[in-house]
Steps between C-alpha positions, in 0.01 A plus 500: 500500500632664162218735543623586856837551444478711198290748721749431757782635269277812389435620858902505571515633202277809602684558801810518321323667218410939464321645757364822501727770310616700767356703851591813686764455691342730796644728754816413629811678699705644185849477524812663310657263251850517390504628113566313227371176681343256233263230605440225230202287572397183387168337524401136527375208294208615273514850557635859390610769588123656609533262775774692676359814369369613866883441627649690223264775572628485855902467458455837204329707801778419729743579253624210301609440156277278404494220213191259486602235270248274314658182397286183384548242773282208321664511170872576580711269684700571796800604307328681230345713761869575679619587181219740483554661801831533425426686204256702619810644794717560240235741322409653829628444839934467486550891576275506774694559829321185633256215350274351719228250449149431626345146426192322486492104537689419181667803447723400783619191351559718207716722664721216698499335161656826334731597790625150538747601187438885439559739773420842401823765669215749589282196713305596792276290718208264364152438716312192349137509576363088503813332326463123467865485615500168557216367287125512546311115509254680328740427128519108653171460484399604243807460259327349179425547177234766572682678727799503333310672212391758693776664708760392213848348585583747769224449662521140502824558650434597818454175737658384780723291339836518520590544158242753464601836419433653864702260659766469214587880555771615784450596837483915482806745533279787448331730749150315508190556678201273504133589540283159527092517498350316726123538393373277213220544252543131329390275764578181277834616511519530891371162538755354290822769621655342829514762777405876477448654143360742275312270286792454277834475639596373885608755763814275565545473134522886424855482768853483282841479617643807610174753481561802726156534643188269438136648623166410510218642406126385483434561118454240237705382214271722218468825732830515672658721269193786483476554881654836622651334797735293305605754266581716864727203580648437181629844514639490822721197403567633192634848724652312781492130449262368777163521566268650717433201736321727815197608279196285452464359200080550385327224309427512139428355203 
């Protein structure tokens, strides 16, 4: 049983873990965007800033500012890593006209952590790619000593408990849209997620209080941020705060 749940942990673990590097972000409609428009992004649990490489490639084509920050989410906890972000707009991002974000699964929670008592003059809108907003099960069951080890103390932070740090964090007073996957590559993590998922985090866990727009696509929680249909969305909220809910969404990874 040991055995099991070790390998148990280690699959999450790889889900939540760095996939491949970065991809092309293909052909797409290319818009105008404002100048002096800086996107931060922020990647999730286990992973750098090559994971969102593919979207930064996207937002610099379409005209952004952008800043791809690395932060280390297993050995900092969730107030170190504010604190670094904090820093890191300070050195880069308080002249820009407007700040935006773009998030991956934990990044989110960083950025409603951060926001929650820092609110930059210049802010813009945020899109959140796979946030546990309200917890993923997936931290439940697995929450022990191994575990714990692994993702570090923000990690282990991110249940459904109350008094975790998802759920200890304010509704948002932000613009905010949400992109949830709905494909899943971990299919010991569906089993055990109630409801639809992306292998990681619940589709009804991704909603928060006072989002703009929520959408769904049929990506998983490792892939979602590489596929050029999100980053095509992402930039629409990011340009007008909605999505674009008339065209299909293609499966993915």
């Amino acid at each position: 049983m040991k055995s099991l749940r070790i390998w148990a942990c280690l699959l999450v673990f790889a889900v939540l873990g760095p996939g491949p590097s970065s991809v092309d972000a293909g052909p797409e409609a290319k818009g105008v965007a404002p100048t002096s428009e800086t996107v931060m992004l922020l990647h999730g649990l286990g992973r750098s800033d090559r994971a969102m490489r593919a979207m930064e490639n996207r937002l610099t084509t379409e005209g952004f500012d952008v800043e791809n920050l690395r932060y280390p989410s297993t050995r900092l906890g969730p107030e170190e890593i504010v604190e670094l972000v904090d820093r890191e707009i300070d050195s880069c991002c308080r002249e820009s006209a407007r700040l935006h974000f773009v998030t991956h699964s934990l990044g989110g929670i960083v950025v409603r952590a951060y926001l929650a008592t820092n609110r930059p003059k210049n802010l813009g809108r945020v899109v959140m790619l796979s946030p546990p907003n309200q917890g993923s099960e997936l931290v439940d069951k697995f929450d022990g000593r191994i575990f714990r080890w692994m993702v570090g103390e923000t990690g282990s932070d991110l249940g459904t408990d109350p008094n975790s740090l998802p759920n200890r964090l304010p509704p948002v007073d932000f613009p905010l849209g949400v992109i949830a996957g709905t494909a899943s590559l971990n299919p010991i993590g569906s089993v055990l997620i109630p409801g639809d998922d992306d292998g990681t985090v619940a589709v009804a866990r991704m909603r928060v209080a006072g989002m703009a727009d929520f959408l769904l696509v049929r990506h998983s929680h490792t892939f979602i941020m590489q596929a050029p249909s999100v980053a095509a969305q992402a930039i629409r909220f990011l340009r007008f705060g909605h999505f674009d809910h008339e065209t299909p969404q293609g499966e993915g990874r």
